[in-house]
Wavefront OBJ file of the C-alpha trace (Angstrom):
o trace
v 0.000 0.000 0.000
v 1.691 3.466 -1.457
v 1.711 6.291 1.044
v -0.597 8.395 -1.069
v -3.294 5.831 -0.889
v -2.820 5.133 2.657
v -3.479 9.127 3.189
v -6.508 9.013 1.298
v -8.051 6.069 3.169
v -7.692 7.812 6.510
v -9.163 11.189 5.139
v -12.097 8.564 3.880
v -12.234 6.909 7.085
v -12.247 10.134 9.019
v -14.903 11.429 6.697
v -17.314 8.443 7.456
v -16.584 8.927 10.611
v -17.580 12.782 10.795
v -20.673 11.992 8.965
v -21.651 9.360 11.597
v -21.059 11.348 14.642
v -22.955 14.252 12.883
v -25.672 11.769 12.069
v -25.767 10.167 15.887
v -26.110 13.717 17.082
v -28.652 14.730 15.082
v -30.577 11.746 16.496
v -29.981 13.018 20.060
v -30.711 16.099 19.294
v -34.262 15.531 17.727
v -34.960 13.050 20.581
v -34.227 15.829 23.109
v -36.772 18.046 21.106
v -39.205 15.439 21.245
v -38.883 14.823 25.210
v -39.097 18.730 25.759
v -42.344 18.761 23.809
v -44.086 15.889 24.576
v -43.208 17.039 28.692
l 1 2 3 4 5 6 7 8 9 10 11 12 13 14 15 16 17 18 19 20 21 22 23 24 25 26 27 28 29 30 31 32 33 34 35 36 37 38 39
């Protein structure tokens, strides 16, 4: 495995991973919302 590729396959791993956490967040987020309305 070349350097160069190497480099790219963390920046895609970190990318998924961004995107997840931003996801899993998101899901926390609206479930907050939906506990403050419903109480």
């Amino acid at each position: 495995m070349s350097l160069i590729h190497s480099g790219t396959y963390l920046e895609k791993v970190k990318q998924l991973r961004d995107e997840i956490n931003a996801s899993l967040q998101k899901k926390a987020f609206v479930k907050e919302n939906d506990r403050a309305v419903q109480g």
